[in-house]
PDB file of N, CA, C and O in Angstrom:
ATOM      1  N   UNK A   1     -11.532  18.977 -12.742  1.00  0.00           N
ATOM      2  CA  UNK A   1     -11.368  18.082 -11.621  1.00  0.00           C
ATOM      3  C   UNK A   1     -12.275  16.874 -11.804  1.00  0.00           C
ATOM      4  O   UNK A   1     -13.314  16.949 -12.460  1.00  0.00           O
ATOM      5  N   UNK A   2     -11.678  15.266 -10.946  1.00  0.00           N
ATOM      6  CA  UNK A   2     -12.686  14.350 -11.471  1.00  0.00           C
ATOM      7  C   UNK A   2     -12.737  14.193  -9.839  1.00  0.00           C
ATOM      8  O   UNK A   2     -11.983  14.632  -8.971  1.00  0.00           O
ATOM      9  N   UNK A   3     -13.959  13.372  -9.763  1.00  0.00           N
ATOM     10  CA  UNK A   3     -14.503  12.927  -8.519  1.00  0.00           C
ATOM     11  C   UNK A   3     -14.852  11.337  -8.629  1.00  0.00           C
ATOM     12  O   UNK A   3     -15.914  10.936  -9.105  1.00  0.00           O
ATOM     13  N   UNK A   4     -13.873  10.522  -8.152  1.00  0.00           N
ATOM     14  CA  UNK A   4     -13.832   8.983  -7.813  1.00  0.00           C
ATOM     15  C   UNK A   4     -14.253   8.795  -6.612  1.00  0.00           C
ATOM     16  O   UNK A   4     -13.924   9.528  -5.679  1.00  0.00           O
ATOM     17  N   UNK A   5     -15.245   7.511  -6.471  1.00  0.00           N
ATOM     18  CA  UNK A   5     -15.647   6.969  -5.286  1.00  0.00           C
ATOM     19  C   UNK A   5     -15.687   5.827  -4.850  1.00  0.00           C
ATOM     20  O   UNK A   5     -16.620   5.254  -5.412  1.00  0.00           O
ATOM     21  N   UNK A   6     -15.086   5.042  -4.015  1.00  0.00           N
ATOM     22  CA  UNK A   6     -14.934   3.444  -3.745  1.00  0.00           C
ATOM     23  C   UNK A   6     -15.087   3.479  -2.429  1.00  0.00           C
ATOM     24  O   UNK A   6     -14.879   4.239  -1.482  1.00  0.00           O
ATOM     25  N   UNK A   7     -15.725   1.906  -2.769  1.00  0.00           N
ATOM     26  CA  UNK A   7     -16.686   1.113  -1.235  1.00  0.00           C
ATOM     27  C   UNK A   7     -15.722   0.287  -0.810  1.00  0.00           C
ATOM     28  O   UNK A   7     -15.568  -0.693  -1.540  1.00  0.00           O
ATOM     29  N   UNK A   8     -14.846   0.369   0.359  1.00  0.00           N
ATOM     30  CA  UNK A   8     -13.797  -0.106   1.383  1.00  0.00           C
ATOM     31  C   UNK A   8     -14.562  -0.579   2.225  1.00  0.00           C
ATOM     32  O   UNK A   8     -14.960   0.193   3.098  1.00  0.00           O
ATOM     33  N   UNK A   9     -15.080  -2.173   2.246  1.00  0.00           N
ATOM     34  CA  UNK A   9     -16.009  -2.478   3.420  1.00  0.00           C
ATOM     35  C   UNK A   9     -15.186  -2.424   4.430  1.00  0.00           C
ATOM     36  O   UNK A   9     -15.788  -2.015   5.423  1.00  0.00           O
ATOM     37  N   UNK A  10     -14.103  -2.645   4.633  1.00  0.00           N
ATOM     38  CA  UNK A  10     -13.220  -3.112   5.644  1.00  0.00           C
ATOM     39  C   UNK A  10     -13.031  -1.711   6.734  1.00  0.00           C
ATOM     40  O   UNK A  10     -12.420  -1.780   7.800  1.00  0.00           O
ATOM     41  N   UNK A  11     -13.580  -0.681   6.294  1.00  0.00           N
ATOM     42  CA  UNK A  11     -13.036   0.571   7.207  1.00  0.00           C
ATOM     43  C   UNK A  11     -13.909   0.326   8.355  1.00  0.00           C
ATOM     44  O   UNK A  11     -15.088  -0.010   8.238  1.00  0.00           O
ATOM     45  N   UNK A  12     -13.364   0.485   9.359  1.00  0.00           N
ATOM     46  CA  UNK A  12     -13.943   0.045  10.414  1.00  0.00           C
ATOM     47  C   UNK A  12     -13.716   1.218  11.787  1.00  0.00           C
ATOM     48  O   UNK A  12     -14.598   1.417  12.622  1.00  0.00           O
ATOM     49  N   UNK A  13     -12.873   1.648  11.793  1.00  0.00           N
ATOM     50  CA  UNK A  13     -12.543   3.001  13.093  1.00  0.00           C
ATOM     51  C   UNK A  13     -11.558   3.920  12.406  1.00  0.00           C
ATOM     52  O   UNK A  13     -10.941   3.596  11.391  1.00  0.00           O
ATOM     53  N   UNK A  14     -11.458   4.983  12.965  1.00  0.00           N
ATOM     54  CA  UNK A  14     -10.546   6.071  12.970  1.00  0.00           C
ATOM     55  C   UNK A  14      -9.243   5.595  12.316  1.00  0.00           C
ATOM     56  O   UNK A  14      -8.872   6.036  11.229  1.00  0.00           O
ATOM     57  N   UNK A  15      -8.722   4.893  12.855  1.00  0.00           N
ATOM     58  CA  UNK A  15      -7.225   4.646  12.139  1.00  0.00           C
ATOM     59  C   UNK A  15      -7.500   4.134  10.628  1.00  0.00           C
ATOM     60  O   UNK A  15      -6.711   4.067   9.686  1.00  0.00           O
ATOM     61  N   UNK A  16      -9.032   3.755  10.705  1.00  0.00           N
ATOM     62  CA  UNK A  16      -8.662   2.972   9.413  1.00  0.00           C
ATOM     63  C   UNK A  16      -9.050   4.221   7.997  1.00  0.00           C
ATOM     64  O   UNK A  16      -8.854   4.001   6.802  1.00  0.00           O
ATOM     65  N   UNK A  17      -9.526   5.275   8.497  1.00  0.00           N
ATOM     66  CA  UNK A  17      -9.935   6.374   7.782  1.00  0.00           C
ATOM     67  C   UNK A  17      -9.194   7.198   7.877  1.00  0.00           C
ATOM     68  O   UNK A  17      -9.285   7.909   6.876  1.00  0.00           O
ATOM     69  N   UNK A  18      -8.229   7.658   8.751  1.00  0.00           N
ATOM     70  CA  UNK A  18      -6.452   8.277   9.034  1.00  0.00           C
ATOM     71  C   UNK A  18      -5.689   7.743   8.077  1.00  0.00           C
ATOM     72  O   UNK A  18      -5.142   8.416   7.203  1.00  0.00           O
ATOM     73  N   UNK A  19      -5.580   6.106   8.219  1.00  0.00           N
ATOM     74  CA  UNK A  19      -4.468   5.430   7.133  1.00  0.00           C
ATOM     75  C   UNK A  19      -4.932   5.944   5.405  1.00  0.00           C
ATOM     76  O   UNK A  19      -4.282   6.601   4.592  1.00  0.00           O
ATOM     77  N   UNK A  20      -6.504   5.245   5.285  1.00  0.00           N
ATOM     78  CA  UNK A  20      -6.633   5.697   4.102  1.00  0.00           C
ATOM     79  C   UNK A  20      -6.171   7.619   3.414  1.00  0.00           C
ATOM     80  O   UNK A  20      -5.618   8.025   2.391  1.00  0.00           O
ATOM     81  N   UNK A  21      -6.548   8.052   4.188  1.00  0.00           N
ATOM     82  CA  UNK A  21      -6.846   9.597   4.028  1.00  0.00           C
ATOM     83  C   UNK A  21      -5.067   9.892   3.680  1.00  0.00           C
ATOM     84  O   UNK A  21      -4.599  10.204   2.584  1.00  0.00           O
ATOM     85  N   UNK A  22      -4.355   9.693   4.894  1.00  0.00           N
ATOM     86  CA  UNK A  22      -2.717   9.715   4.384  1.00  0.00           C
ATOM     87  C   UNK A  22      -2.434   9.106   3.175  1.00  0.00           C
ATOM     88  O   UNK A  22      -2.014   9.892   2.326  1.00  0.00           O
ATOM     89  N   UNK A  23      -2.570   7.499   2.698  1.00  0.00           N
ATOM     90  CA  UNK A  23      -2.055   6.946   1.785  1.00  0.00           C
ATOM     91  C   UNK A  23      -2.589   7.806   0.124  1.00  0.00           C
ATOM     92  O   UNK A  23      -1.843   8.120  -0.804  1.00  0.00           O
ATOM     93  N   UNK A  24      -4.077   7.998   0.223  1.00  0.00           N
ATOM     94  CA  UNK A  24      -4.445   8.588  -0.875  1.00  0.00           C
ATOM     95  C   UNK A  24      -3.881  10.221  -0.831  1.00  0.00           C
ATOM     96  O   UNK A  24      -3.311  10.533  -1.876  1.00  0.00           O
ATOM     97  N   UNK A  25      -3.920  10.871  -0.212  1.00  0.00           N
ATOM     98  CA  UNK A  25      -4.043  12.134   0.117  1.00  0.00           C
ATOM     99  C   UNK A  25      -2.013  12.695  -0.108  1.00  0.00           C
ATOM    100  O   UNK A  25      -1.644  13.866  -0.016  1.00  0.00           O
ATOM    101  N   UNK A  26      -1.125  11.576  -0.377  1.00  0.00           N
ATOM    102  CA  UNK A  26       0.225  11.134  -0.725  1.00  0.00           C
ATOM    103  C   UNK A  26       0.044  11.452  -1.742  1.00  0.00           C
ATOM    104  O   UNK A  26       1.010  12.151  -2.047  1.00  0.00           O
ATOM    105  N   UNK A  27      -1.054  11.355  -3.057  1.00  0.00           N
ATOM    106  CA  UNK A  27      -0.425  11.056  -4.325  1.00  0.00           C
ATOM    107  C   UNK A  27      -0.292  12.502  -5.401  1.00  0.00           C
ATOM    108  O   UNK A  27      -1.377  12.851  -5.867  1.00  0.00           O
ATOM    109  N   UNK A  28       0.385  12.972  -5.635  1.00  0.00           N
ATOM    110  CA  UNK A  28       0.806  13.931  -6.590  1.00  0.00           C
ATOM    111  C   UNK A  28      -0.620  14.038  -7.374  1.00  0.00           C
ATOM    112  O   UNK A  28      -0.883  12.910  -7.790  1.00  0.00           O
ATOM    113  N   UNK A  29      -1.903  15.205  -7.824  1.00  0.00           N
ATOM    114  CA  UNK A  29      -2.647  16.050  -7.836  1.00  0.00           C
ATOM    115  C   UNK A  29      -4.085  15.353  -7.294  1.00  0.00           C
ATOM    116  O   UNK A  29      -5.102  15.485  -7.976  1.00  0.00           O
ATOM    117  N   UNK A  30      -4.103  14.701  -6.192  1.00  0.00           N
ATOM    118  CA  UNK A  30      -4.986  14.546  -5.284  1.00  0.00           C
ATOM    119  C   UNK A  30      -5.434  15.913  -4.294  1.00  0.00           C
ATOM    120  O   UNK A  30      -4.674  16.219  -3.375  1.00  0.00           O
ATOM    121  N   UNK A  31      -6.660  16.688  -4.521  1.00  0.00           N
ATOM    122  CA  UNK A  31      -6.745  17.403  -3.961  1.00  0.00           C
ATOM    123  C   UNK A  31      -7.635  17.441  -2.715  1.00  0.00           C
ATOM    124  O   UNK A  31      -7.425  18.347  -1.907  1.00  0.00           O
ATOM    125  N   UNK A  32      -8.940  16.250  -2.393  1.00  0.00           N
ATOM    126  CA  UNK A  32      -9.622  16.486  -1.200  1.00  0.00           C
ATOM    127  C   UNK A  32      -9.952  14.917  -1.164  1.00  0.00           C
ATOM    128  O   UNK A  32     -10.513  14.321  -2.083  1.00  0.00           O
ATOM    129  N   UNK A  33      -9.424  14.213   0.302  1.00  0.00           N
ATOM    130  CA  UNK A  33     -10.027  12.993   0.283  1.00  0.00           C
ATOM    131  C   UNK A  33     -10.788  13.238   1.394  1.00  0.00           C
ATOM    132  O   UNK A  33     -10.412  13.962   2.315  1.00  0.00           O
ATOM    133  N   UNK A  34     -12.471  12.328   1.328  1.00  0.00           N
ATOM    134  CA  UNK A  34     -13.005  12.118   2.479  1.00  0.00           C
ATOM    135  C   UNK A  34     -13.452  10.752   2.988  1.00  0.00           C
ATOM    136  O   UNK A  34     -13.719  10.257   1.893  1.00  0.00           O
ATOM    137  N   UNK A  35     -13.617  10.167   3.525  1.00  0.00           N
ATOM    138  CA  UNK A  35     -13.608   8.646   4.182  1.00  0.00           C
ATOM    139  C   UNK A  35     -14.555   8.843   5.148  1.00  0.00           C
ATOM    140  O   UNK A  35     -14.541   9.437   6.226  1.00  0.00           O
ATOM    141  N   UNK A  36     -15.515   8.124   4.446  1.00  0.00           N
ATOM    142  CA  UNK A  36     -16.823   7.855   5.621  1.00  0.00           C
ATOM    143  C   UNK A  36     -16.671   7.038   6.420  1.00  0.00           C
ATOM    144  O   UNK A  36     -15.903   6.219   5.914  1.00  0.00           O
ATOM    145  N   UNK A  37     -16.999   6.657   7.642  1.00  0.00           N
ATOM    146  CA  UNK A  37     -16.533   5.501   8.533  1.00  0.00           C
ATOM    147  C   UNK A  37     -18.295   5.113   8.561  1.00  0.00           C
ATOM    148  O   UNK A  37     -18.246   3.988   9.056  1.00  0.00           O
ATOM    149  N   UNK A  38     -18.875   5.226   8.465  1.00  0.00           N
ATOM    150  CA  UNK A  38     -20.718   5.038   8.731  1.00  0.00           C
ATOM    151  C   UNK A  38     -21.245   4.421   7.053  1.00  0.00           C
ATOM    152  O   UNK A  38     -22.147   3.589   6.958  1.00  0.00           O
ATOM    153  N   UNK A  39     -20.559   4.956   5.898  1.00  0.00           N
ATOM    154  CA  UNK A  39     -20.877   4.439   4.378  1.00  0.00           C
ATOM    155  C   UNK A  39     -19.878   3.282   4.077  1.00  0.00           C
ATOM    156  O   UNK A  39     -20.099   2.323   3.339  1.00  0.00           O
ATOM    157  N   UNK A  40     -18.538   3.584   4.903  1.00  0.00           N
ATOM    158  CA  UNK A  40     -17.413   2.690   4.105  1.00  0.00           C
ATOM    159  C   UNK A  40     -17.349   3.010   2.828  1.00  0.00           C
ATOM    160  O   UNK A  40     -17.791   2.294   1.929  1.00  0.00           O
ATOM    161  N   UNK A  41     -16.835   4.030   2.676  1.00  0.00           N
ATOM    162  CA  UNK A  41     -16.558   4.947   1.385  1.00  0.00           C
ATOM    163  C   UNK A  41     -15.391   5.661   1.276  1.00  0.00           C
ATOM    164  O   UNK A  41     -14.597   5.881   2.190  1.00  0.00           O
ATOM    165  N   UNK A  42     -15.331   5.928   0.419  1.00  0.00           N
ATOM    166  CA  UNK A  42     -13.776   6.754  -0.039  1.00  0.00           C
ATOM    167  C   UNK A  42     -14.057   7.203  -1.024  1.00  0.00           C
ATOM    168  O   UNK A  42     -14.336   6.541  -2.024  1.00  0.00           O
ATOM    169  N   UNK A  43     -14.037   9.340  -0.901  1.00  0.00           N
ATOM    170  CA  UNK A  43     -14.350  10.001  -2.272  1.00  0.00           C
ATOM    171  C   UNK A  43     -13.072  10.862  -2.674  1.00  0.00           C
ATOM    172  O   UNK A  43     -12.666  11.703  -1.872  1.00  0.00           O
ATOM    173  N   UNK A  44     -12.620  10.731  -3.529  1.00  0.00           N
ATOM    174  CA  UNK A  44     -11.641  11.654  -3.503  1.00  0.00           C
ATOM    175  C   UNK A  44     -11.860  12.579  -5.116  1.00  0.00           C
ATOM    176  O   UNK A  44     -12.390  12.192  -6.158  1.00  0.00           O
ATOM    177  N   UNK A  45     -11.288  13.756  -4.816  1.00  0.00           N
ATOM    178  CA  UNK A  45     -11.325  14.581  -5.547  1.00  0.00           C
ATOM    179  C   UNK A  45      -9.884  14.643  -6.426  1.00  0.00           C
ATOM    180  O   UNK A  45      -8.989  14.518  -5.589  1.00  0.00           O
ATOM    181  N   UNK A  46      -9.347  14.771  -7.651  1.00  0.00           N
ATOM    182  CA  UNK A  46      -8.289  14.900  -8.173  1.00  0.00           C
ATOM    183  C   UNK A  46      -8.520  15.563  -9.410  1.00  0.00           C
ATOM    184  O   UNK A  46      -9.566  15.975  -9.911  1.00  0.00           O
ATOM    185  N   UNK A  47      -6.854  15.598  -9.971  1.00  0.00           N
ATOM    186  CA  UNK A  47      -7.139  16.063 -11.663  1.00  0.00           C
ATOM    187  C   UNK A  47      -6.585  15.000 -12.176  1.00  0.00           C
ATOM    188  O   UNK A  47      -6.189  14.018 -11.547  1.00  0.00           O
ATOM    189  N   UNK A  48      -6.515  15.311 -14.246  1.00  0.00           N
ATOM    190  CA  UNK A  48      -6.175  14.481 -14.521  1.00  0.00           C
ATOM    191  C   UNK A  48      -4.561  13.119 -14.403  1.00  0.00           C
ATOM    192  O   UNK A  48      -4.418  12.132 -15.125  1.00  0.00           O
ATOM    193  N   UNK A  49      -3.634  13.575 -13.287  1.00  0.00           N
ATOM    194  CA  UNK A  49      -2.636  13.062 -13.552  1.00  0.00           C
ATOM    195  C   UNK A  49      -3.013  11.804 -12.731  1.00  0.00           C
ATOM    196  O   UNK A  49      -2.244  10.859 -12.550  1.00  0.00           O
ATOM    197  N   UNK A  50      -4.308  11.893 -12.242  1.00  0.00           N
ATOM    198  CA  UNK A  50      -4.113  10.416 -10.709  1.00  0.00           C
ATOM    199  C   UNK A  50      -5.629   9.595 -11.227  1.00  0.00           C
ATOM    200  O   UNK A  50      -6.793   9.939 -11.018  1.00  0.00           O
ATOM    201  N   UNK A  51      -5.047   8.310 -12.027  1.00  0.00           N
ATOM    202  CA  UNK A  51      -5.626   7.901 -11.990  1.00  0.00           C
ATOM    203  C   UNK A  51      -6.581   6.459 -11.155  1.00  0.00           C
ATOM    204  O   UNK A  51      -6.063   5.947 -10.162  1.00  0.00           O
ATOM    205  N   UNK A  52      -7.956   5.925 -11.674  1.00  0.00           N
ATOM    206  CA  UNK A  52      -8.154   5.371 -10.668  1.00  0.00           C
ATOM    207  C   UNK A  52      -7.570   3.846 -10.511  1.00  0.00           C
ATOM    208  O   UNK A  52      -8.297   3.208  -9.750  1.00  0.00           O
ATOM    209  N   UNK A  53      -6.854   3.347 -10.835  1.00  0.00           N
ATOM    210  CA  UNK A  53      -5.705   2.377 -10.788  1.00  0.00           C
ATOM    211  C   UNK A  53      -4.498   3.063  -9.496  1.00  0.00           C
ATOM    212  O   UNK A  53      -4.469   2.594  -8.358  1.00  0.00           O
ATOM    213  N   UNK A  54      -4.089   3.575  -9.698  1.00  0.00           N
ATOM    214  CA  UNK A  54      -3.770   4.786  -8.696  1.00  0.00           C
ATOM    215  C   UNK A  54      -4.134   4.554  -7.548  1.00  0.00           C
ATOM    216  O   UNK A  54      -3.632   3.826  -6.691  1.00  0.00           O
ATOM    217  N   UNK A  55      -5.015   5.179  -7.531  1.00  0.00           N
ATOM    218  CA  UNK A  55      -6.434   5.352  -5.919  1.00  0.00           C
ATOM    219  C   UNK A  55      -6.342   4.007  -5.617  1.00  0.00           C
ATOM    220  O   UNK A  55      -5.946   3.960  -4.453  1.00  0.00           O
ATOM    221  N   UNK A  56      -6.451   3.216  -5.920  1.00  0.00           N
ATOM    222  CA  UNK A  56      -6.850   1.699  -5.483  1.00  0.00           C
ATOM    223  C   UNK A  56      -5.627   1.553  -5.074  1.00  0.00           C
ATOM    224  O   UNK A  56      -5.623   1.767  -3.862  1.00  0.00           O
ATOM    225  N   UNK A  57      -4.459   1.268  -5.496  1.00  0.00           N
ATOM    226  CA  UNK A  57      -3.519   0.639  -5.170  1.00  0.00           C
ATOM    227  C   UNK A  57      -2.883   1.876  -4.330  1.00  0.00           C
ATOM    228  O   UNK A  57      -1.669   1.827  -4.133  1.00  0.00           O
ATOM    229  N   UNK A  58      -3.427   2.696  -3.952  1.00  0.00           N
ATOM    230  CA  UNK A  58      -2.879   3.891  -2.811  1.00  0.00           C
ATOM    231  C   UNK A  58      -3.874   3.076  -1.380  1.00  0.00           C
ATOM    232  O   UNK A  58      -3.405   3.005  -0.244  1.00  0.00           O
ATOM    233  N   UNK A  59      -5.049   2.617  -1.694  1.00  0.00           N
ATOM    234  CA  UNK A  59      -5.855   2.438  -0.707  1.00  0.00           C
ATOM    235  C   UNK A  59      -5.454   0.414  -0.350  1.00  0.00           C
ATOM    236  O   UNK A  59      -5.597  -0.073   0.772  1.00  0.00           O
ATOM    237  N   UNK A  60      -5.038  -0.294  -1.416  1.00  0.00           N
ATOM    238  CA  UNK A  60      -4.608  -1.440  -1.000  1.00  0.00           C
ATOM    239  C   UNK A  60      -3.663  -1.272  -0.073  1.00  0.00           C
ATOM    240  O   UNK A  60      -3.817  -1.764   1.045  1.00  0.00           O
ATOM    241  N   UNK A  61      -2.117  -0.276  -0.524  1.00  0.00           N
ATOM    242  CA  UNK A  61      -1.179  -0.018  -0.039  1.00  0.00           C
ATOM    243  C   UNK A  61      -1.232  -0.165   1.716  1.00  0.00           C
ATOM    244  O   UNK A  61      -0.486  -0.786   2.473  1.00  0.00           O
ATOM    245  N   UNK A  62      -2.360   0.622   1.975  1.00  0.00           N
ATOM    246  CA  UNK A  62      -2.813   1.052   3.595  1.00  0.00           C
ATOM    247  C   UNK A  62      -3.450  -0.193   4.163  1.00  0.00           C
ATOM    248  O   UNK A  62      -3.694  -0.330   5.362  1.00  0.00           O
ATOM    249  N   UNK A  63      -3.713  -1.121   3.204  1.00  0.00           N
ATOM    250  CA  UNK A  63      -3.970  -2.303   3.877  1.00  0.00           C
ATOM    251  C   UNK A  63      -4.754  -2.795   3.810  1.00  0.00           C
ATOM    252  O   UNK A  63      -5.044  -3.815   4.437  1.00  0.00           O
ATOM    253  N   UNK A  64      -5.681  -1.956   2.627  1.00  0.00           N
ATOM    254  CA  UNK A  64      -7.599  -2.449   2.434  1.00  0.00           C
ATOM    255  C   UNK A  64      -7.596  -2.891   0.848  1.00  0.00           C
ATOM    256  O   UNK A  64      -7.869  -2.168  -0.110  1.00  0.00           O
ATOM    257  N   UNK A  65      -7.233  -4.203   0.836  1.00  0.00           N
ATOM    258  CA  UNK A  65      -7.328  -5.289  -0.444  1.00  0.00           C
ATOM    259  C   UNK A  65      -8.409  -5.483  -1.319  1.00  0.00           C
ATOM    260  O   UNK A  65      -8.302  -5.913  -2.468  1.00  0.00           O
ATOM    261  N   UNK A  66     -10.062  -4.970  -0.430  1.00  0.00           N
ATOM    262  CA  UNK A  66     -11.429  -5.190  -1.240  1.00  0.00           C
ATOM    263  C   UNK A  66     -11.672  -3.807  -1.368  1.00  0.00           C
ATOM    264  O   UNK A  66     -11.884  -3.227  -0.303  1.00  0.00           O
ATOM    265  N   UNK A  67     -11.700  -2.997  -2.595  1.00  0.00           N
ATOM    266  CA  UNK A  67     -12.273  -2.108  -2.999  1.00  0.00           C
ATOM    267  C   UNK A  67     -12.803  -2.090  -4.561  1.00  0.00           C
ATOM    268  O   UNK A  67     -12.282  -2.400  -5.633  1.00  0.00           O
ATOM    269  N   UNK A  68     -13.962  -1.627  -4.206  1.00  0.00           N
ATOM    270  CA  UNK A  68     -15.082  -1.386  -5.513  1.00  0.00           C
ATOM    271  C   UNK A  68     -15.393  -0.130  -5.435  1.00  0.00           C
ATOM    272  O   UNK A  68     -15.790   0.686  -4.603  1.00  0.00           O
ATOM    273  N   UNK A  69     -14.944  -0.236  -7.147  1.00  0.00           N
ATOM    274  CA  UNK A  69     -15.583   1.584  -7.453  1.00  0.00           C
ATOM    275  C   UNK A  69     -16.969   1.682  -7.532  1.00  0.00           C
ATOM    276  O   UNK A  69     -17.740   0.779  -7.858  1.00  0.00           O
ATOM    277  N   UNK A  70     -17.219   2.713  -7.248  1.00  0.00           N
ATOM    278  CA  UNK A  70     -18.934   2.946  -7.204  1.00  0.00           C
ATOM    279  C   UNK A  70     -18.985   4.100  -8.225  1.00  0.00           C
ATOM    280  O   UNK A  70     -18.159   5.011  -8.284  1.00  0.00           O
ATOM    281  N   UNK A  71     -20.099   3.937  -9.052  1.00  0.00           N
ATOM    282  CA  UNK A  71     -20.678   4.114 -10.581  1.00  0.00           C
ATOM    283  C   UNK A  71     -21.654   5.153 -10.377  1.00  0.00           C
ATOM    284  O   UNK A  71     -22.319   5.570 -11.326  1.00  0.00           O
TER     285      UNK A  71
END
């Protein structure tokens, strides 16, 4: 399993950590997303078929255009 993490400044309330959590949590072997609303974070857990090109454009999709992976 890999563990990706990106900084979504834009999350701002509940819906916006609902939307993300659905859009990523959609993608074929995504297994645990969590969305901080207090870090503005997004960690998700997967295997190898989802990559992080993937994740991003699962999390643009929902409507959040600035995301940086965190290292």
């Amino acid at each position: 399993m890999t563990i990706d993490q990106f900084r979504v400044p834009a999350i701002s309330c509940q819906h916006c950590v609902n939307a993300i959590t659905r859009a990523v949590t959609a993608l074929e072997g995504v297994q645990k997303v969590v969305v901080s609303l207090t870090d503005k974070s997004v960690r998700v857990d997967h295997d190898d078929r989802v990559t992080v090109d993937a994740l991003i454009r699962a999390i643009n999709d929902a409507g959040y255009d600035e995301v940086a992976v965190l290292v």
